[in-house]
mmCIF file of the N, C-alpha and C atoms, coordinates in Angstrom:
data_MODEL
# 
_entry.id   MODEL 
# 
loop_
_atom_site.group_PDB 
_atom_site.id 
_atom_site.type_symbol 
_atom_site.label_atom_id 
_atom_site.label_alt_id 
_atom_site.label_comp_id 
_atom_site.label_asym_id 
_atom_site.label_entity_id 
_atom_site.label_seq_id 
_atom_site.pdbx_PDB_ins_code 
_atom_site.Cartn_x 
_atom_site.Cartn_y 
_atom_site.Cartn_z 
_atom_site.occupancy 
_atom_site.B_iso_or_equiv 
_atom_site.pdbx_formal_charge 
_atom_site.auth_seq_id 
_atom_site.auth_comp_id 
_atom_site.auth_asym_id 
_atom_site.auth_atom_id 
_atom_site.pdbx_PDB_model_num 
ATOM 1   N N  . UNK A 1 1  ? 6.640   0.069   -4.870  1.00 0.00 ? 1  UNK A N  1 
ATOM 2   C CA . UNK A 1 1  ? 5.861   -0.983  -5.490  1.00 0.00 ? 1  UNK A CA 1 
ATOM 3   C C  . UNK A 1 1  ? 5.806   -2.207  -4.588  1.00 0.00 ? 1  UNK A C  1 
ATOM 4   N N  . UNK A 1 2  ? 4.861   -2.600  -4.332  1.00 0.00 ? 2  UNK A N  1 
ATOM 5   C CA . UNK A 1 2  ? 4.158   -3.509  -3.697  1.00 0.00 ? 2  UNK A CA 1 
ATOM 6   C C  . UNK A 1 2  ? 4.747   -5.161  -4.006  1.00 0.00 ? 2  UNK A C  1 
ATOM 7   N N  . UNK A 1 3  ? 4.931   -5.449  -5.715  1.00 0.00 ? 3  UNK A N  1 
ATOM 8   C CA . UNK A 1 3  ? 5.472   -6.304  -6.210  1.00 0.00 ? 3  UNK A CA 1 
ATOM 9   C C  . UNK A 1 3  ? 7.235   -6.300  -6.277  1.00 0.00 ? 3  UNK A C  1 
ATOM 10  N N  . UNK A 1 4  ? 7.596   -5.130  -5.409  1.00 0.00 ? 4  UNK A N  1 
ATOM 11  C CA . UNK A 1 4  ? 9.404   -5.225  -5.584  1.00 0.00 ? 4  UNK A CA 1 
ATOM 12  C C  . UNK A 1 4  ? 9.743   -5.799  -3.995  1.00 0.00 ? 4  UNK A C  1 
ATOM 13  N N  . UNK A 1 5  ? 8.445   -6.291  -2.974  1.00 0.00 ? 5  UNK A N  1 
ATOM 14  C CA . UNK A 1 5  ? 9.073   -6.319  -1.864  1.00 0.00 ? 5  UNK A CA 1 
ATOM 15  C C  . UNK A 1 5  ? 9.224   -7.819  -2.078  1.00 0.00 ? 5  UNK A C  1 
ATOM 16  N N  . UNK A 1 6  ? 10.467  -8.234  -0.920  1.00 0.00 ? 6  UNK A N  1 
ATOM 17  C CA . UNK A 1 6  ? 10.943  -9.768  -1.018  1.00 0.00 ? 6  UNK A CA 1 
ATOM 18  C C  . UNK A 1 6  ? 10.387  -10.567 -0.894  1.00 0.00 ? 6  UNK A C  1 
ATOM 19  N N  . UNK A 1 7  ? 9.277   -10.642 -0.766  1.00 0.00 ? 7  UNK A N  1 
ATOM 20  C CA . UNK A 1 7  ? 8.575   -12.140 -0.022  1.00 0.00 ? 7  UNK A CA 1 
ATOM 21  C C  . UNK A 1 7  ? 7.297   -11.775 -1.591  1.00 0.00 ? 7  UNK A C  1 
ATOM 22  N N  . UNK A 1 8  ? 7.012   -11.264 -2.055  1.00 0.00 ? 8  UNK A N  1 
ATOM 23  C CA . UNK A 1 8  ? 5.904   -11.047 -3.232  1.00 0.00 ? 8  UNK A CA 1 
ATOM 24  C C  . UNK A 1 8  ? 5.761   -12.157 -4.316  1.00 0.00 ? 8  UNK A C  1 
ATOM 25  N N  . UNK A 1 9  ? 6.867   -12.423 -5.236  1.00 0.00 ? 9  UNK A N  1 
ATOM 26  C CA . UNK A 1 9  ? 7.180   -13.334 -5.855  1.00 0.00 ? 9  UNK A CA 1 
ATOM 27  C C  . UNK A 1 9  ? 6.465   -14.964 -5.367  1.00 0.00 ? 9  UNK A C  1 
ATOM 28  N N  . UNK A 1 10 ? 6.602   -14.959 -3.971  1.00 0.00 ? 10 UNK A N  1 
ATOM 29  C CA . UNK A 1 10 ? 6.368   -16.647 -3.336  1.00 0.00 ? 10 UNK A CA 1 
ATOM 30  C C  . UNK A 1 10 ? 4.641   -16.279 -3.077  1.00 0.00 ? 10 UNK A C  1 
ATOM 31  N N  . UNK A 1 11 ? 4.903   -14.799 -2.806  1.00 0.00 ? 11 UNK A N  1 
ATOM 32  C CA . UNK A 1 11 ? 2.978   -14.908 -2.385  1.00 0.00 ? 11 UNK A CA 1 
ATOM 33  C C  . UNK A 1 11 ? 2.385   -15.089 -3.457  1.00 0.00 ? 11 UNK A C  1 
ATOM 34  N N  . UNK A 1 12 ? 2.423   -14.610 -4.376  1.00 0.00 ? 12 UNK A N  1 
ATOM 35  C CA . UNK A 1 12 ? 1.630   -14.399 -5.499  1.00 0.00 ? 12 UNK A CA 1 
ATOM 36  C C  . UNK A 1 12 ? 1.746   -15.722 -6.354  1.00 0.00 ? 12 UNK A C  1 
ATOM 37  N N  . UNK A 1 13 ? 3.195   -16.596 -6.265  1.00 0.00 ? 13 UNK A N  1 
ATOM 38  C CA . UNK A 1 13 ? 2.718   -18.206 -6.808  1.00 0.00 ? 13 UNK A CA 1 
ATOM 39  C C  . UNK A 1 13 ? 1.806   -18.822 -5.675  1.00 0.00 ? 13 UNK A C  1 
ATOM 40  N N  . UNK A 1 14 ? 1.895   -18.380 -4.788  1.00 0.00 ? 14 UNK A N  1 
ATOM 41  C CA . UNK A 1 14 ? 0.715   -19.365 -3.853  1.00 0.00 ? 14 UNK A CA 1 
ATOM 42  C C  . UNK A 1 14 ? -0.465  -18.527 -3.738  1.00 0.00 ? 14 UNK A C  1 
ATOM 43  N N  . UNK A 1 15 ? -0.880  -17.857 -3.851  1.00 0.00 ? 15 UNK A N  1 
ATOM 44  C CA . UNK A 1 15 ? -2.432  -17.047 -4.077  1.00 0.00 ? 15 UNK A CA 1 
ATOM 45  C C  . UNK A 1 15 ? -2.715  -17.679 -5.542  1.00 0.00 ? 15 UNK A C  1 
ATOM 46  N N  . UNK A 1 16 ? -1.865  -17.670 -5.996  1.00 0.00 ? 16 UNK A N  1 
ATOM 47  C CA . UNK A 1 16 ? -2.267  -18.230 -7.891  1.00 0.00 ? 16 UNK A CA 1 
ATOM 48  C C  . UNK A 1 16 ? -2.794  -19.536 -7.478  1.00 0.00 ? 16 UNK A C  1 
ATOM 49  N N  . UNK A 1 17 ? -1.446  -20.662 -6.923  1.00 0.00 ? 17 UNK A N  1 
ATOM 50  C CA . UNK A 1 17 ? -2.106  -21.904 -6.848  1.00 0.00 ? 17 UNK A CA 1 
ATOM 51  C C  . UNK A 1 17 ? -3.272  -22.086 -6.353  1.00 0.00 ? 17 UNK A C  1 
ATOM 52  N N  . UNK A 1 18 ? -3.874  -21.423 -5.255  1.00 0.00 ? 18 UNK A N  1 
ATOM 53  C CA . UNK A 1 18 ? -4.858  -21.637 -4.699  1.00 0.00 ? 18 UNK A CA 1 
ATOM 54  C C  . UNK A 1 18 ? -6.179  -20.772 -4.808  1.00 0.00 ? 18 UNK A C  1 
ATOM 55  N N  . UNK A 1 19 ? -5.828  -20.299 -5.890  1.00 0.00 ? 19 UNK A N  1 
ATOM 56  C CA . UNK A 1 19 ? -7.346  -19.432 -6.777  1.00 0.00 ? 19 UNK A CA 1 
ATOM 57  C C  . UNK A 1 19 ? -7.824  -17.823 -6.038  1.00 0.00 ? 19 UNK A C  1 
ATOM 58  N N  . UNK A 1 20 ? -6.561  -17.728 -5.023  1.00 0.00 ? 20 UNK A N  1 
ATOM 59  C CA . UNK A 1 20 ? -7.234  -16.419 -4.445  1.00 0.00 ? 20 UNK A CA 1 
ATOM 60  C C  . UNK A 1 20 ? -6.191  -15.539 -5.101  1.00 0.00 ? 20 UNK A C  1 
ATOM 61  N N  . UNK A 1 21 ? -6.772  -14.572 -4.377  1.00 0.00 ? 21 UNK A N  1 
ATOM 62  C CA . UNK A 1 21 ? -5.960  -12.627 -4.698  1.00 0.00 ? 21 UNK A CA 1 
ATOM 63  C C  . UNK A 1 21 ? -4.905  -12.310 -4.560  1.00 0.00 ? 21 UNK A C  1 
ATOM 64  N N  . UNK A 1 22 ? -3.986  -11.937 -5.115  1.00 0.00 ? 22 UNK A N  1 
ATOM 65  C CA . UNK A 1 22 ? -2.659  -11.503 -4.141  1.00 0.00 ? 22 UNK A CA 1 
ATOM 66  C C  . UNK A 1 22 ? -2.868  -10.460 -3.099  1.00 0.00 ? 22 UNK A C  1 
ATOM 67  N N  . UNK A 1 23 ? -3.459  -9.517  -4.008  1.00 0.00 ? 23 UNK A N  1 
ATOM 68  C CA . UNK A 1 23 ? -3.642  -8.551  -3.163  1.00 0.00 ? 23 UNK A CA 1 
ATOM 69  C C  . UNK A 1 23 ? -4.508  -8.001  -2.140  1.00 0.00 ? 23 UNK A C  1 
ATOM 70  N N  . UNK A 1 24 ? -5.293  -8.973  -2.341  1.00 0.00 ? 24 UNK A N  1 
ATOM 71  C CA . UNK A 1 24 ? -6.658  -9.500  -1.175  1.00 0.00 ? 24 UNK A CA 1 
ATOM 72  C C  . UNK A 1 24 ? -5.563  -9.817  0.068   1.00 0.00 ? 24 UNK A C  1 
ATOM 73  N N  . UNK A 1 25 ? -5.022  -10.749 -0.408  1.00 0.00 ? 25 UNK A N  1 
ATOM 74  C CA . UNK A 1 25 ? -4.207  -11.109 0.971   1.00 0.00 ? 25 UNK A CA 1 
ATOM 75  C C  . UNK A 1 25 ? -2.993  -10.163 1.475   1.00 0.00 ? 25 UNK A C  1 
ATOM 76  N N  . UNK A 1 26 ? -3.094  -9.355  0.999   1.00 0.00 ? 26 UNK A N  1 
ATOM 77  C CA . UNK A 1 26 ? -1.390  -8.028  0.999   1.00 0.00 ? 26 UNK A CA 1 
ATOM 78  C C  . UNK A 1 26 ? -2.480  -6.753  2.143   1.00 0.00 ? 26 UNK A C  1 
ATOM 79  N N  . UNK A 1 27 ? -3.432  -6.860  1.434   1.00 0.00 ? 27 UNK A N  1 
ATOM 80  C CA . UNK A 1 27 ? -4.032  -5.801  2.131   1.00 0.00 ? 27 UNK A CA 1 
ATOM 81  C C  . UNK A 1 27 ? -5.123  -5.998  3.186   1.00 0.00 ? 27 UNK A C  1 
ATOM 82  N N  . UNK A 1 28 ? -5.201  -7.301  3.264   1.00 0.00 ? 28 UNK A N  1 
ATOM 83  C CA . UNK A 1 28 ? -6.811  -7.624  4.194   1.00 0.00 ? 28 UNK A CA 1 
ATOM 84  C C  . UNK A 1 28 ? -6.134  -8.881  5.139   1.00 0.00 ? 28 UNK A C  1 
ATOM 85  N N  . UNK A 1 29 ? -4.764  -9.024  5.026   1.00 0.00 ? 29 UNK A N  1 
ATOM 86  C CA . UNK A 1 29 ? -4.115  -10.181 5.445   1.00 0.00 ? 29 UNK A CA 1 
ATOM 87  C C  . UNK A 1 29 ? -4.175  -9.735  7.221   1.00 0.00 ? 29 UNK A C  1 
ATOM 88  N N  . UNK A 1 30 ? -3.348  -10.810 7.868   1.00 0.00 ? 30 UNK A N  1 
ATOM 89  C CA . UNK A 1 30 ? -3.747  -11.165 9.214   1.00 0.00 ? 30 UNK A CA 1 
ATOM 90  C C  . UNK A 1 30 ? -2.352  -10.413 9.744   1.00 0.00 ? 30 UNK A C  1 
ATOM 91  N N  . UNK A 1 31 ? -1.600  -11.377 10.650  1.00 0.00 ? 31 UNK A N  1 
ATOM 92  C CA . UNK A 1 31 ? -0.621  -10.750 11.282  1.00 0.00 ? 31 UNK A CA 1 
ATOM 93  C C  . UNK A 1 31 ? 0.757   -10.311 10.817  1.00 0.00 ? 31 UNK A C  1 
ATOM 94  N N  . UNK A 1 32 ? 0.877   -9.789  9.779   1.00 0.00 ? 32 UNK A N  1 
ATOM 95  C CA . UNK A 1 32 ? 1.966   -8.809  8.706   1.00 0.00 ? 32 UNK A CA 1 
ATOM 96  C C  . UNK A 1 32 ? 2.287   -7.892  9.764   1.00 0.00 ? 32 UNK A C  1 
ATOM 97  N N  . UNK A 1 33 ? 3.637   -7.611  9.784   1.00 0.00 ? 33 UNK A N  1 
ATOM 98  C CA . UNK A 1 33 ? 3.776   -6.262  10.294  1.00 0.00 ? 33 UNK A CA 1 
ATOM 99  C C  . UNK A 1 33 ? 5.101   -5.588  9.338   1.00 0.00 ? 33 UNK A C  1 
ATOM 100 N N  . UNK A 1 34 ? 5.017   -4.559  8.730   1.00 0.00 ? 34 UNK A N  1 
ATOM 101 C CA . UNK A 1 34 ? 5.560   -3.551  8.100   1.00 0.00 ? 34 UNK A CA 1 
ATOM 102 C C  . UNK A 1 34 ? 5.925   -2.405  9.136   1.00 0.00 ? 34 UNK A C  1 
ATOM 103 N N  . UNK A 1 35 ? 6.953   -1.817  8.549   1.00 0.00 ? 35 UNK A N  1 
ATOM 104 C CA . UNK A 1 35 ? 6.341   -0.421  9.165   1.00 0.00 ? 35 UNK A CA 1 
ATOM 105 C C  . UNK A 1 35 ? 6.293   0.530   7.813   1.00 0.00 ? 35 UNK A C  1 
ATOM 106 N N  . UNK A 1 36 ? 5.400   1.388   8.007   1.00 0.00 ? 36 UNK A N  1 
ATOM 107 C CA . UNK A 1 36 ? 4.714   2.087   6.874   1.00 0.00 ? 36 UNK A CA 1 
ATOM 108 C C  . UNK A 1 36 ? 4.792   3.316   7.160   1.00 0.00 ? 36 UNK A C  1 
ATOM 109 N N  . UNK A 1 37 ? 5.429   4.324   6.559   1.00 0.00 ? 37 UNK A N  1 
ATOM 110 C CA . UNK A 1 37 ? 5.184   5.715   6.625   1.00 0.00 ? 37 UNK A CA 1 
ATOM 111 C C  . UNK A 1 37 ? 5.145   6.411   5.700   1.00 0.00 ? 37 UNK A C  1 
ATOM 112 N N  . UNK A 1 38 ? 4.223   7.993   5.594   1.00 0.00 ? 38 UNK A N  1 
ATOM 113 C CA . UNK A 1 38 ? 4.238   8.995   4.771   1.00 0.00 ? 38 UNK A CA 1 
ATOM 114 C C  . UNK A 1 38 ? 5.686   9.675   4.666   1.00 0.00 ? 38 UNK A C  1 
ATOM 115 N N  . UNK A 1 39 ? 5.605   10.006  3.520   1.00 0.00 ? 39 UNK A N  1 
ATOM 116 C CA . UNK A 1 39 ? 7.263   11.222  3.561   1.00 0.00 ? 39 UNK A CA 1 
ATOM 117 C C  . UNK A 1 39 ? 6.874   12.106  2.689   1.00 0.00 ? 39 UNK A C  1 
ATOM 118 N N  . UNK A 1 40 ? 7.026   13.245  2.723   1.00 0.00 ? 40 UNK A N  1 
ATOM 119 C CA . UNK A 1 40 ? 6.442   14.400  2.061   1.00 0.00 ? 40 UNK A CA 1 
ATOM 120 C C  . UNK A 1 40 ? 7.739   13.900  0.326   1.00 0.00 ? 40 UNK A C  1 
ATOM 121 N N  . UNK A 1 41 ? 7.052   14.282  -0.423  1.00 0.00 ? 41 UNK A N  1 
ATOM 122 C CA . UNK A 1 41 ? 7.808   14.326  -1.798  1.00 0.00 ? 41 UNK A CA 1 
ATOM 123 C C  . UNK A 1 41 ? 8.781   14.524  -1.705  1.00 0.00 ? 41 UNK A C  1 
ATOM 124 N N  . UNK A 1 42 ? 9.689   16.060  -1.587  1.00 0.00 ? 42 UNK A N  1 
ATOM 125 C CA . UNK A 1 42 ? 10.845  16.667  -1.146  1.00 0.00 ? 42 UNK A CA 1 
ATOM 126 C C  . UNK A 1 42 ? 11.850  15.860  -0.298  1.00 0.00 ? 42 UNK A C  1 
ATOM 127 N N  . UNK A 1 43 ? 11.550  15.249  0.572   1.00 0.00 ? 43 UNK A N  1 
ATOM 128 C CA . UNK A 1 43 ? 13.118  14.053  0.965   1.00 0.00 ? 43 UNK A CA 1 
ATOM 129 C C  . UNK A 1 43 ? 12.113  13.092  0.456   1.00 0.00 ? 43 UNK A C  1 
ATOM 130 N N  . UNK A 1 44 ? 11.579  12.235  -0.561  1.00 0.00 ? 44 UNK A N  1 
ATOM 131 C CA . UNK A 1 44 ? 11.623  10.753  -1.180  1.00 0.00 ? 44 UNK A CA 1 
ATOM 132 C C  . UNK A 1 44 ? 13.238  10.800  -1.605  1.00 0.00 ? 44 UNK A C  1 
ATOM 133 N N  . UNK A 1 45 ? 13.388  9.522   -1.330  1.00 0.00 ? 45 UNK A N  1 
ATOM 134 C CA . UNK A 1 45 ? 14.406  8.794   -1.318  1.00 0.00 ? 45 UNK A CA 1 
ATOM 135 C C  . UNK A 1 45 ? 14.740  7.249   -1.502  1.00 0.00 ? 45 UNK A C  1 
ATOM 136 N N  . UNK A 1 46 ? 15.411  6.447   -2.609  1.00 0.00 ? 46 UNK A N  1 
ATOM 137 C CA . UNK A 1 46 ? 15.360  4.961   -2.265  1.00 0.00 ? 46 UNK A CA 1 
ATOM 138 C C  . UNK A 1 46 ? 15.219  4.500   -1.042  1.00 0.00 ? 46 UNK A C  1 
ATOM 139 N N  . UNK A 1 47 ? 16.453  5.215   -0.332  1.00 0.00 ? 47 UNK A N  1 
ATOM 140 C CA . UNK A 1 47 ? 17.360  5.315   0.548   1.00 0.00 ? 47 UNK A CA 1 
ATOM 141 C C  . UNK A 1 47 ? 16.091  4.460   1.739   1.00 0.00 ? 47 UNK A C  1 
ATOM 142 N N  . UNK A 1 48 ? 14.668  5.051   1.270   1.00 0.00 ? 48 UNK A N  1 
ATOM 143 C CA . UNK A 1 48 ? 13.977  4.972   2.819   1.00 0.00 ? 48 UNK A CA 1 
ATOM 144 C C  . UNK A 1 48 ? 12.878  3.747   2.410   1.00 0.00 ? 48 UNK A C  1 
ATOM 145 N N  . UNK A 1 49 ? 13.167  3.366   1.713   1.00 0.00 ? 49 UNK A N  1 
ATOM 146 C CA . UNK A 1 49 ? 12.239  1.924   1.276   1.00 0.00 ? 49 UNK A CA 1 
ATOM 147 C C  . UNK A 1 49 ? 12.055  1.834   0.361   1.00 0.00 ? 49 UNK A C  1 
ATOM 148 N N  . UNK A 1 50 ? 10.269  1.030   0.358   1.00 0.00 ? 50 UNK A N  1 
ATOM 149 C CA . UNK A 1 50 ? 9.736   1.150   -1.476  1.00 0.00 ? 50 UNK A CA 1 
ATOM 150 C C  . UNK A 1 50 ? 8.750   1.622   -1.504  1.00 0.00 ? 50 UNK A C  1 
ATOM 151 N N  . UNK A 1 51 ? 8.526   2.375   -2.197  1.00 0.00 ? 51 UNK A N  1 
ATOM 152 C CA . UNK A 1 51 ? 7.193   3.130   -2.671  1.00 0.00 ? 51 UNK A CA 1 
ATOM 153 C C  . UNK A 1 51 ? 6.245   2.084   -3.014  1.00 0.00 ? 51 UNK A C  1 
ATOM 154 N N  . UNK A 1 52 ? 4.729   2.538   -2.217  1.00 0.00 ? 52 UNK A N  1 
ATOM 155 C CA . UNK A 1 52 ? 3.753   1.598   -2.414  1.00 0.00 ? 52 UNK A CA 1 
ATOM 156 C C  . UNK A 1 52 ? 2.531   2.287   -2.550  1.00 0.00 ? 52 UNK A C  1 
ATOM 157 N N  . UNK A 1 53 ? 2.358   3.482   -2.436  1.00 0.00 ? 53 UNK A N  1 
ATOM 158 C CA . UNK A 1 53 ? 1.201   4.516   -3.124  1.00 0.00 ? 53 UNK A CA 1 
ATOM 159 C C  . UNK A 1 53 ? 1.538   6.144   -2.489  1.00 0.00 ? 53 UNK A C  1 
ATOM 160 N N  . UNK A 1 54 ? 0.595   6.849   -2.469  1.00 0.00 ? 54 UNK A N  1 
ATOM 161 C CA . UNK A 1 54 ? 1.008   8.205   -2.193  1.00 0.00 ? 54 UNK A CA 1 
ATOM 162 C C  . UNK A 1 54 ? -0.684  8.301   -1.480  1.00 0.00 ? 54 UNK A C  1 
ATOM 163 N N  . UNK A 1 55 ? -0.566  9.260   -0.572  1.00 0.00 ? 55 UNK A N  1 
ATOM 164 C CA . UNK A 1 55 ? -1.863  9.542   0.244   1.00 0.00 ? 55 UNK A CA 1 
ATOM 165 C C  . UNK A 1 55 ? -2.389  11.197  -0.273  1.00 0.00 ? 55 UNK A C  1 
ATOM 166 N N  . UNK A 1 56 ? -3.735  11.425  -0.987  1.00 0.00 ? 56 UNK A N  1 
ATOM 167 C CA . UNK A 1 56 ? -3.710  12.790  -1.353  1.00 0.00 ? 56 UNK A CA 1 
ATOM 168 C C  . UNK A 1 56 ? -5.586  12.995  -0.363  1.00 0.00 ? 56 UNK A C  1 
ATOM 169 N N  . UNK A 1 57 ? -6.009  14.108  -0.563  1.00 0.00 ? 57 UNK A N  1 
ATOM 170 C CA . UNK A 1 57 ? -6.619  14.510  0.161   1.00 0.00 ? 57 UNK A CA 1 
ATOM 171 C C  . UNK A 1 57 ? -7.877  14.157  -0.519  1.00 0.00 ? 57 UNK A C  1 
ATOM 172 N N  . UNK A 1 58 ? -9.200  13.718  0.465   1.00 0.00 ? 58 UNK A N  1 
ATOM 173 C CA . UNK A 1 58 ? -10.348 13.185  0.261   1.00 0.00 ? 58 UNK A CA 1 
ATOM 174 C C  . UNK A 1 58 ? -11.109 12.870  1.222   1.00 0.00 ? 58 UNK A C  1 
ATOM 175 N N  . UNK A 1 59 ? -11.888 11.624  0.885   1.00 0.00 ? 59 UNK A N  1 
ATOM 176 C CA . UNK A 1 59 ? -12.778 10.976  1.672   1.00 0.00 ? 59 UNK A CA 1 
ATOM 177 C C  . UNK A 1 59 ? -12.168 9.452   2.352   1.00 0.00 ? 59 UNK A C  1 
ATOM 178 N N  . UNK A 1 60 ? -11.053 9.539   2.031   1.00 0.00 ? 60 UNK A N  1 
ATOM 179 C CA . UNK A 1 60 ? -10.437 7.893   3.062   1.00 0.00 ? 60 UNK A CA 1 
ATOM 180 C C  . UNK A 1 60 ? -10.595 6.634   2.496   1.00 0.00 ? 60 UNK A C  1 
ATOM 181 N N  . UNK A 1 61 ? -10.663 7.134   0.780   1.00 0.00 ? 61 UNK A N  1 
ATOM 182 C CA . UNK A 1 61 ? -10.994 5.932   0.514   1.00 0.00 ? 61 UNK A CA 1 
ATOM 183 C C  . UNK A 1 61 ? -9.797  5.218   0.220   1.00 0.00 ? 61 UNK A C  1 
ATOM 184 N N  . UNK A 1 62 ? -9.190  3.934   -0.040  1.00 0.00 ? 62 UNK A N  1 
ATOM 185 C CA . UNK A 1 62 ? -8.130  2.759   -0.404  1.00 0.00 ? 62 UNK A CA 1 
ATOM 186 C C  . UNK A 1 62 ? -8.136  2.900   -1.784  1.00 0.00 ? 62 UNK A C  1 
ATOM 187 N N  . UNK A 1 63 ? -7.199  2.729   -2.616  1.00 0.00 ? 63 UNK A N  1 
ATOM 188 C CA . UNK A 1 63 ? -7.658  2.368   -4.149  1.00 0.00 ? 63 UNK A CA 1 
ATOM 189 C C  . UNK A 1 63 ? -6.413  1.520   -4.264  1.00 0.00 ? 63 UNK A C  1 
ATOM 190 N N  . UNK A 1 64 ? -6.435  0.776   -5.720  1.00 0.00 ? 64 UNK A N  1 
ATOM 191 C CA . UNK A 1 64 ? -5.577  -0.117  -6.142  1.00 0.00 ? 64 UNK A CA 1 
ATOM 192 C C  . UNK A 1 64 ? -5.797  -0.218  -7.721  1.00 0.00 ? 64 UNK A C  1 
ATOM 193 N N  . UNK A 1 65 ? -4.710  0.737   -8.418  1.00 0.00 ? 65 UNK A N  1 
ATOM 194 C CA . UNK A 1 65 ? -5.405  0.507   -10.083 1.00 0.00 ? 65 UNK A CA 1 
ATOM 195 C C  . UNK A 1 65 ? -6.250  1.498   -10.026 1.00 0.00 ? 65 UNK A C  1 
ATOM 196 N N  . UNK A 1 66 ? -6.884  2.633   -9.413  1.00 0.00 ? 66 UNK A N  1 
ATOM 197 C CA . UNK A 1 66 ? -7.925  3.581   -9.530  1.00 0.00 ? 66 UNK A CA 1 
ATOM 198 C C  . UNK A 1 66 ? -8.895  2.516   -9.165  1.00 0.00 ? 66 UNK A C  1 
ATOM 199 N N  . UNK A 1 67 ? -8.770  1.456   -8.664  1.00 0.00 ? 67 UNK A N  1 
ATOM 200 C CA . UNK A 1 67 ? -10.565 1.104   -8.001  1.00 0.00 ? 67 UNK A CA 1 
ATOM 201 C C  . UNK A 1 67 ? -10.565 0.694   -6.270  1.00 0.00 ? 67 UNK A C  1 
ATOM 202 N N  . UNK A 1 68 ? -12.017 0.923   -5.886  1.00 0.00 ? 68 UNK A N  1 
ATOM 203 C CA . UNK A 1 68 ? -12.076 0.991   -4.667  1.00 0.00 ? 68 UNK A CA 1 
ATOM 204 C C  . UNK A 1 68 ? -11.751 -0.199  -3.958  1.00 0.00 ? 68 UNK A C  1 
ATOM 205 N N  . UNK A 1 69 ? -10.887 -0.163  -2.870  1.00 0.00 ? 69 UNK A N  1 
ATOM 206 C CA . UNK A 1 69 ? -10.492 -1.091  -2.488  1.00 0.00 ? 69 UNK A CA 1 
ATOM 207 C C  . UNK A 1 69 ? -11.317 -1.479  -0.878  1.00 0.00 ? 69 UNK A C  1 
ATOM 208 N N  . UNK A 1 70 ? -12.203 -2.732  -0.817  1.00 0.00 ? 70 UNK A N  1 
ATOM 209 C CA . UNK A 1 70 ? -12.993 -2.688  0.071   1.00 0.00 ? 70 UNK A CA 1 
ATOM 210 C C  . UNK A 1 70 ? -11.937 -3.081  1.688   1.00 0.00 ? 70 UNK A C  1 
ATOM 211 N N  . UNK A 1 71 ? -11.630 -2.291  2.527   1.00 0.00 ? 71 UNK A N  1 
ATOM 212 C CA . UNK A 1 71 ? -11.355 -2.911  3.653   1.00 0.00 ? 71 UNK A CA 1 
ATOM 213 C C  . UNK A 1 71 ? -12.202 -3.923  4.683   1.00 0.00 ? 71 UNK A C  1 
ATOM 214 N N  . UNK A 1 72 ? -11.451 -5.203  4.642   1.00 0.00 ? 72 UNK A N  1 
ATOM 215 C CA . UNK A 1 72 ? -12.158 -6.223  5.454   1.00 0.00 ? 72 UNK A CA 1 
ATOM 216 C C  . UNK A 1 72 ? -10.630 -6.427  6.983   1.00 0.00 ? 72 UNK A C  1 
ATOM 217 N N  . UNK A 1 73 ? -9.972  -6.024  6.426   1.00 0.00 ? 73 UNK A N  1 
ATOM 218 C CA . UNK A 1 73 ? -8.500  -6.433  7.439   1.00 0.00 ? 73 UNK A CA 1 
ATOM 219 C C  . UNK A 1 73 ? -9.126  -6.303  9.263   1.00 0.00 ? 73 UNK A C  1 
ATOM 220 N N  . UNK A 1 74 ? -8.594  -6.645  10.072  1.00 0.00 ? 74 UNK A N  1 
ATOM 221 C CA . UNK A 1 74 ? -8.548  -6.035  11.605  1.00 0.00 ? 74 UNK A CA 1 
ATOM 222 C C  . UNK A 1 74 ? -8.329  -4.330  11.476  1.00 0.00 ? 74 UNK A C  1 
ATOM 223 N N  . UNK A 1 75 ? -9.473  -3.565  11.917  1.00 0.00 ? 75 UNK A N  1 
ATOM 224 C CA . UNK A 1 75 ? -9.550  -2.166  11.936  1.00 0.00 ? 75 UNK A CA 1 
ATOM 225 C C  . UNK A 1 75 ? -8.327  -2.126  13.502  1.00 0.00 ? 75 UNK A C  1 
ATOM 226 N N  . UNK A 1 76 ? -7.216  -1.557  13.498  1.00 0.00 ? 76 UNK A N  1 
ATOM 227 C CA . UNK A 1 76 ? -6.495  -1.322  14.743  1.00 0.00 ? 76 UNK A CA 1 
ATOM 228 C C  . UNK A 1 76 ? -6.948  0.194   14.874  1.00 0.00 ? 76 UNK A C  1 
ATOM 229 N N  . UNK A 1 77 ? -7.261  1.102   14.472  1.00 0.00 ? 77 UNK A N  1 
ATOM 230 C CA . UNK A 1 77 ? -7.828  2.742   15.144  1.00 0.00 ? 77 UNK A CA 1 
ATOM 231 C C  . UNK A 1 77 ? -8.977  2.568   14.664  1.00 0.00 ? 77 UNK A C  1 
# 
């Protein structure tokens, strides 16, 4: 979950104060660096972070809540 990582709490009172998205800025934001990886079901584990969605097979689209999530971020590939 997206809302259990440490810094979420402070973003989301300051996206509030200032009338924008949280998650506009979580996902379309500037120089963030995470590191992010798939793990097949079978070893999930706390152990290896926090769960923040699952990737299943399609057309590439983003979602959030079941709706489409438009990418505006820096395309890096």
């Amino acid at each position: 979950m997206i809302s259990k990582a440490v810094d979420f709490k402070d973003l989301a009172e300051l996206s509030t104060e200032l009338s924008e998205d949280t998650f506009d800025w979580i996902l379309n934001g500037g120089e963030d660096h995470f590191f992010i990886a798939t793990v097949d079901p079978k070893y999930r584990s706390k152990d290896l972070g926090i769960e923040i969605g699952i990737v299943e097979s399609g057309n590439g689209e983003v979602r959030l809540d079941a709706k489409e999530v438009e990418i505006k971020g820096y395309q890096h590939f």
